[in-house]
C-alpha positions in Angstrom: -29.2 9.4 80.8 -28.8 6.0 82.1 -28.9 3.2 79.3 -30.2 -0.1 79.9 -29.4 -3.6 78.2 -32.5 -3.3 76.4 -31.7 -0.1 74.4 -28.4 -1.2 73.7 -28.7 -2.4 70.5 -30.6 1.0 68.9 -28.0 3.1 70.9 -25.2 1.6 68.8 -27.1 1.7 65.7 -27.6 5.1 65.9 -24.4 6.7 67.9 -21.6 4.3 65.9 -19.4 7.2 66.0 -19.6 8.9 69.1 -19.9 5.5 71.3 -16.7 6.2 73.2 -18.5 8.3 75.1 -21.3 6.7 76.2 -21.3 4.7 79.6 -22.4 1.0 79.9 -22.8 -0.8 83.0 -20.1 -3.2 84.7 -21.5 -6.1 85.8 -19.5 -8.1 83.4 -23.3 -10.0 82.1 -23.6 -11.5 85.4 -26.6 -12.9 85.0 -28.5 -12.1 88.9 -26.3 -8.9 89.6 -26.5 -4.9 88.4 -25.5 -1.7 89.9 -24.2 1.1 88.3 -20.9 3.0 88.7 -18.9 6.3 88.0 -16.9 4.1 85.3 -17.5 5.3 82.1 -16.6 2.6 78.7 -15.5 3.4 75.2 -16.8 -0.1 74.3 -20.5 -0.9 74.6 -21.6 -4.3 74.6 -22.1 -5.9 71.3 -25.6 -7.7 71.1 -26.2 -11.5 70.0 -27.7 -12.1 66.8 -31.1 -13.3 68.6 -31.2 -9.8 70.6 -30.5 -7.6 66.9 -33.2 -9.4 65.6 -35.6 -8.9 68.3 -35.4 -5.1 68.7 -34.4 -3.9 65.3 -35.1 -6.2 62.6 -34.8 -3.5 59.9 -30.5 -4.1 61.2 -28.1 -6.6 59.6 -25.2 -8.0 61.3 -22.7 -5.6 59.4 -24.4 -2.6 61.0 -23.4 -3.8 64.7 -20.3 -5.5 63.4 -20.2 -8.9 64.3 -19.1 -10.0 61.4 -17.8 -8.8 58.4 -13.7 -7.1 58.0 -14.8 -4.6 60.5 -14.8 -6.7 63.3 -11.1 -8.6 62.5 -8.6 -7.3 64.7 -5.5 -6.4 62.9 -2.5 -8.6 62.8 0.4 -7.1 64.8 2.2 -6.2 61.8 -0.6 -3.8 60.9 -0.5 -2.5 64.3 3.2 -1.6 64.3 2.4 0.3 61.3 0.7 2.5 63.0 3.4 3.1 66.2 6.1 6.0 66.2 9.5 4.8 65.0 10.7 5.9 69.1 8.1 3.0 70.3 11.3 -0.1 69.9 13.7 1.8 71.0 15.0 0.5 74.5 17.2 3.4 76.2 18.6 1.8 79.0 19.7 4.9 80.6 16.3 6.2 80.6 15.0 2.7 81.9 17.9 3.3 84.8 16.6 7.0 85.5 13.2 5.3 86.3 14.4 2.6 88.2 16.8 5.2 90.3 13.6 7.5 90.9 11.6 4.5 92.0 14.3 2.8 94.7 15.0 6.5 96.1 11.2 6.7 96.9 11.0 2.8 98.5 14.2 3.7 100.2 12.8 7.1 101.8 9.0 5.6 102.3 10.5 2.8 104.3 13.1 4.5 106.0 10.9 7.2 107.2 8.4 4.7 108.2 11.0 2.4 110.0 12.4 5.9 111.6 8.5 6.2 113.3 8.1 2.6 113.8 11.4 2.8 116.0 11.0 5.8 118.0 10.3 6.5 121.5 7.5 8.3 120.6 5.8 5.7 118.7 6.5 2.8 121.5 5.0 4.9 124.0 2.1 5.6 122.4 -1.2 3.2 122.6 -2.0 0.7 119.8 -4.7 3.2 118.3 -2.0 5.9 118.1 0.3 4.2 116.8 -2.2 2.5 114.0 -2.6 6.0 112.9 1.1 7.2 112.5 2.1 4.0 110.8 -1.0 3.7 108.3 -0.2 6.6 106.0 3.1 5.7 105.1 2.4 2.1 105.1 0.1 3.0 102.3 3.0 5.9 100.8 5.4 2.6 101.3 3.4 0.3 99.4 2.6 2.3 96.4 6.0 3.2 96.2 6.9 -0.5 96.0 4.2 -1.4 93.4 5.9 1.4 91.0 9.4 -0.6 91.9 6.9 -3.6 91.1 6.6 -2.3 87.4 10.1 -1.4 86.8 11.1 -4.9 87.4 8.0 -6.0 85.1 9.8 -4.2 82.2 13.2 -5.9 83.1 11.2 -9.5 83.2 10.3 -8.7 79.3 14.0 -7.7 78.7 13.1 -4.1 77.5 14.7 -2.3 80.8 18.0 -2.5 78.7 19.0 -4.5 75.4 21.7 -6.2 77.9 20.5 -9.2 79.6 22.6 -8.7 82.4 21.7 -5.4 83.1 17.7 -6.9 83.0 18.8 -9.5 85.5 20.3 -7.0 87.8 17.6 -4.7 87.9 15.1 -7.6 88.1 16.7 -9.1 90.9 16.8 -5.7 93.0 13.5 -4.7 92.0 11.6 -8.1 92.3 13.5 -10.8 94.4 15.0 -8.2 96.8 12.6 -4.8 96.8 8.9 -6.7 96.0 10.0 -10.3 97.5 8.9 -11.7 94.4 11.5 -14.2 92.8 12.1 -12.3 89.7 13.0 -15.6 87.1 10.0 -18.0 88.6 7.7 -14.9 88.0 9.3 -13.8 84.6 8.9 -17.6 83.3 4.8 -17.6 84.7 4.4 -14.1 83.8 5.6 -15.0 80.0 3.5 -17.7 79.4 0.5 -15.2 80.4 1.6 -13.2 77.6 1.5 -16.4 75.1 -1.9 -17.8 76.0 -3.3 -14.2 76.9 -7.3 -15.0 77.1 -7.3 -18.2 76.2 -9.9 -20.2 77.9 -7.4 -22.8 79.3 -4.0 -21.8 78.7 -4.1 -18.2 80.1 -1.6 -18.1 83.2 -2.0 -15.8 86.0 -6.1 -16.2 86.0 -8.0 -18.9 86.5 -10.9 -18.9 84.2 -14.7 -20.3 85.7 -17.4 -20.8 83.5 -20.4 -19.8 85.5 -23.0 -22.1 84.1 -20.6 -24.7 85.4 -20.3 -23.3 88.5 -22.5 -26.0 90.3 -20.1 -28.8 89.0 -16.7 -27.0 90.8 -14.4 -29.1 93.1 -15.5 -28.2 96.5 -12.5 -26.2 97.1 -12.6 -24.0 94.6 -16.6 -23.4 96.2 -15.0 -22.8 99.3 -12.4 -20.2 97.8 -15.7 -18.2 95.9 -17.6 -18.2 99.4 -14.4 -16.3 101.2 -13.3 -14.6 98.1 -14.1 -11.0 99.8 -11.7 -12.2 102.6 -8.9 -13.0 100.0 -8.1 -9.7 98.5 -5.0 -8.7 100.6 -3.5 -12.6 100.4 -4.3 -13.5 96.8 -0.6 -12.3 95.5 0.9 -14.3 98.4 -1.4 -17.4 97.4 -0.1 -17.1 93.8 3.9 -16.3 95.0 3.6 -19.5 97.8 0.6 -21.6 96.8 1.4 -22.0 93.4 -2.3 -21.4 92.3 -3.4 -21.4 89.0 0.0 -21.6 87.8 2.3 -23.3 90.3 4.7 -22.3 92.8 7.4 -19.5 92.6 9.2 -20.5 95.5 8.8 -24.0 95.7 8.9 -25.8 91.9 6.0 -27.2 91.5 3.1 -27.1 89.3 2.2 -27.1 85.3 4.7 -23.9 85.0 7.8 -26.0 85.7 6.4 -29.6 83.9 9.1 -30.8 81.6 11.6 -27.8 82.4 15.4 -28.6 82.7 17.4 -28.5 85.6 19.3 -25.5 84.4 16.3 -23.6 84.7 15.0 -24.5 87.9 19.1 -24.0 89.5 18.8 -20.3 87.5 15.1 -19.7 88.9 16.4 -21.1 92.4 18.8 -18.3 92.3 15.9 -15.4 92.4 14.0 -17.4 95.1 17.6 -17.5 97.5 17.9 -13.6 96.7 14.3 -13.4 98.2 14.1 -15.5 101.4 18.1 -14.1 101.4 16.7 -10.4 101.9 13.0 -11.5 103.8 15.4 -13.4 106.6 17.9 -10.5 106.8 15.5 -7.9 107.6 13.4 -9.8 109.9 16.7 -11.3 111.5 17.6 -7.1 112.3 14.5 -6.0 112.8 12.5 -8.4 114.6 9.2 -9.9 113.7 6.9 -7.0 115.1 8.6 -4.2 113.3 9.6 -6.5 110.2 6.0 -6.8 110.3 5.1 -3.0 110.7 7.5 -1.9 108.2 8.2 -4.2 105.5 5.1 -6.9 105.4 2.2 -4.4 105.8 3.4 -2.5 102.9 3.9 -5.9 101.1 0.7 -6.3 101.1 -0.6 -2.8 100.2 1.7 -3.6 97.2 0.2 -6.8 96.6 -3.5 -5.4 96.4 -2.0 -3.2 93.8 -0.8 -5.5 91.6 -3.9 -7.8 91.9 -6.3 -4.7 91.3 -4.6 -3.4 88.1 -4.1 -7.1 86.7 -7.5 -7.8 87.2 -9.7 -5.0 86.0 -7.2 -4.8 83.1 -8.5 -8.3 81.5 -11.9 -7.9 82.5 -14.7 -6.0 81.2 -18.8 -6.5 80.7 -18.1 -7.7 76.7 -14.5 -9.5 77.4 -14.4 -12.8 75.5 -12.4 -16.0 76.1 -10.9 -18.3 72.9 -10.8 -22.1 72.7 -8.0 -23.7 71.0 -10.4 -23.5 67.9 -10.4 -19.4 67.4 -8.0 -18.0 69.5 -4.9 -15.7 68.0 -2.6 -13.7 69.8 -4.1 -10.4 68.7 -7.4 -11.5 69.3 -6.4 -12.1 72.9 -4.4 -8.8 73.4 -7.4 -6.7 72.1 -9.5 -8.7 74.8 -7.0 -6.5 77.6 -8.6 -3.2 78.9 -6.7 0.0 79.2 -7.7 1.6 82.5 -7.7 5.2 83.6 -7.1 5.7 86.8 -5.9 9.1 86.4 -3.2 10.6 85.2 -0.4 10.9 87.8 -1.7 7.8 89.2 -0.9 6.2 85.5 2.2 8.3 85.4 3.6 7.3 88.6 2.2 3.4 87.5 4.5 3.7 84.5 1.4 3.1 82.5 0.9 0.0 83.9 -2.9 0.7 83.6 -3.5 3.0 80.3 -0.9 1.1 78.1 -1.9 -2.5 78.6 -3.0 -3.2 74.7 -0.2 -1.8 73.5 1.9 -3.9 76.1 0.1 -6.9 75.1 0.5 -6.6 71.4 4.4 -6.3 72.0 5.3 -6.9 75.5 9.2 -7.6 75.0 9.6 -4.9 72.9 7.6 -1.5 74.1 9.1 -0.1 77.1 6.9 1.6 79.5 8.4 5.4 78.4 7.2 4.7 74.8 3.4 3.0 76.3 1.8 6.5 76.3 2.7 7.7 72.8 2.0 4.1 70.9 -1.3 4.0 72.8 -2.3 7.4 71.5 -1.3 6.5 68.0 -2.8 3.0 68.1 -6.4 4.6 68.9 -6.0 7.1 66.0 -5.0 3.8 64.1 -7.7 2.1 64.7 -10.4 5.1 64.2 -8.7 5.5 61.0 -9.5 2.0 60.2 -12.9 2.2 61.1 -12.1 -0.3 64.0 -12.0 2.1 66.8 -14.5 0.2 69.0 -12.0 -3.0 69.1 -10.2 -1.1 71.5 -11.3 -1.1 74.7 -10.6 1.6 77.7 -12.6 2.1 80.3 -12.1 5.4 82.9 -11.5 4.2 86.4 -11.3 6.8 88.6 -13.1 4.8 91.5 -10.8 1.7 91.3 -10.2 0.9 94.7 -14.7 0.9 94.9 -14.6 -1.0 91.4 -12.1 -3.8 92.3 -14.2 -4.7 95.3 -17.1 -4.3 93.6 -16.3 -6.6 90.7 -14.7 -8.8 92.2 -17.1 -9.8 94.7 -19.9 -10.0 91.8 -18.0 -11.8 89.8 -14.9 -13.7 91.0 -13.4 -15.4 88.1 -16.0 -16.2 86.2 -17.5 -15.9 82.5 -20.5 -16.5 81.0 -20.9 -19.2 78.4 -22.3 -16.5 76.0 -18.7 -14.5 76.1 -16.3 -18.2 75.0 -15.9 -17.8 71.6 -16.0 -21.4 70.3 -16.0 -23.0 66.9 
């Protein structure tokens, strides 16, 4: 049965508890755009107070819960609460296990691909040919460097070991060298994410439209929503290079490194010399068409990764943005989406996808080993509480469809409506 907008609100009143299983539709309330997908939604939308009272009157706002102790997300204290004692504990040799596993499958990806890319076969062989032996393990290549891509995630929170040397180490390999991704610029952006996590204007790593505005944008930013379907495969790079939203990673510039010391910017230097270090090196020995082949393509496979699973993991059709007026940090966190996009895909991922609240709600303490288990027992938390529809997961199993999809619908924007102002 396909559910409209309109039956929303008498679908929730009557199927409170078995919600999480029935879909919604993800066209994030874009206002001239529907579709439906294979993506199915634990969280249906909630409906405005003018929409309750227009199809069911005989309904108060406690009913739909939005108001009222039922609709408070729990402070982060109560949350821990309801974790596993194992979910802090950092085991570095565990941490190191994964990251062994992960530079072992890089290493053999790219060496196979580079031992293809090289041979006589391959050379003699027209372009079409060749496009097809390289293509699969370009794409083997890149996922394997977007699982590296995670590893050093966890050692930019510091929860790859309790050492910070050994975090730095494995950062540096995993981001600056593996990724080309200076690891301490992207740490220091990454962090202050974390600290303004759906905030309306101090979130980092997403730019935030509203779309009733969108008439009044610097031409530019018109310009970059017209070619946005072109951008996909470049957007990391133009976040890395360009600096944009947040400011540059390579070169220091931009509201990420306004007022910072000197010392920081030499120790953030350092990640970005490790980078162009390794990028120069490689192309230097291999020469631009096979640097290209081998290392870039898969860059950029890597890159569309990233950008997917950050992107459909903080938006969703009911996701809300805070002003300086309402926002908390646990109020932003439950605003993340868990994703499924199944489960050796999530496995492999490190949870990257399915773990995301959890990460949000403690992301320099939780390792990704310990994401799967304090997920599971945050969701029976929350049911317990009554508050299981706060947390949102939505099954993915189409993401490659839905990140094109979404993205092209709706960019970075948000409805008025879904700002949560004073």
């Amino acid at each position: 049965m396909k559910i409209t907008k309109s039956l929303v609100p008498f679908t929730i009143a009557l199927s409170s508890t078995c919600s999480a299983f029935l879909p919604s539709s993800s066209n994030f309330h874009s206002p001239n755009t529907r579709f439906s997908t294979a993506v199915k939604s634990t969280v249906l939308p909630i409906p405005t107070k003018d929409v309750l009272k227009k199809m069911q009157p005989e309904l108060d706002e406690n009913d739909l819960y939005l108001d009222g102790p039922n609709n408070e997300v729990p402070k982060a204290g109560e949350v821990m609460k309801m974790l596993p004692a194992e979910t802090w504990n950092v085991d570095t040799p565990t941490s190191l296990f994964y990251f062994g596993i992960d530079f072992l499958a890089v290493a053999a990806t790219m060496g196979f691909l580079n031992t293809v890319v090289t041979s006589e076969l391959y050379h003699s062989s027209p372009i079409f040919l060749q496009g097809m032996m390289a293509a699969p393990l370009q794409v083997m290549a890149g996922f394997a460097m977007w699982c590296m891509w995670c590893i050093g995630h966890d050692a930019g929170h510091s929860v790859v070991s309790k050492s910070k040397q050994v975090n730095r180490i494995v950062g540096e390999i995993a981001h600056s060298m593996i990724c080309l991704t200076p690891f301490k610029p992207w740490a220091k952006s990454h962090r202050k994410h974390h600290l303004g996590h759906n905030h309306l204007t101090r979130d980092y790593s997403h730019q935030w439209f509203i779309r009733e505005e969108s008439d009044s944008l610097h031409p530019l930013i018109k310009l970059s929503h017209k070619t946005r379907n072109l951008q996909l495969p470049i957007l990391y790079f133009v976040y890395l290079f360009l600096g944009v939203p947040d400011g540059g990673h390579v070169l220091f510039y931009g509201r990420m490194w306004e007022g910072e010391s000197n010392k920081e910017k030499i120790n953030s230097l350092a990640s970005v010399g490790v980078s162009v270090a390794t990028a120069a090196t490689l192309w230097y020995n291999m020469g631009f068409a096979d640097f290209t082949v081998v290392c870039m393509i898969p860059w950029c496979i890597m890159s569309f990764w990233l950008f997917m699973v950050t992107y459909l993991q903080h938006h969703s059709e009911d996701g809300k943005l805070y002003t300086d007026d309402t926002y908390t940090f646990e109020k932003g966190a439950f605003e993340t989406v868990d994703r499924n996009y199944g489960k050796w895909i999530n496995r492999m991922s490190h949870h990257m996808m399915d773990g995301h609240v959890i990460h949000h709600l403690f992301f320099e303490r939780v390792p990704h080993y310990r994401l799967e288990d304090a997920t599971k027992a945050l969701v029976h938390g929350m049911e317990a509480r009554g508050q299981g529809h706060l947390y949102k997961h939505i099954d993915t199993p189409n993401f490659t469809q839905e990140i094109i999809k979404q993205f092209d619908e709706n960019w970075f924007f948000i409805n008025e409506d879904q700002v949560v102002r004073k």
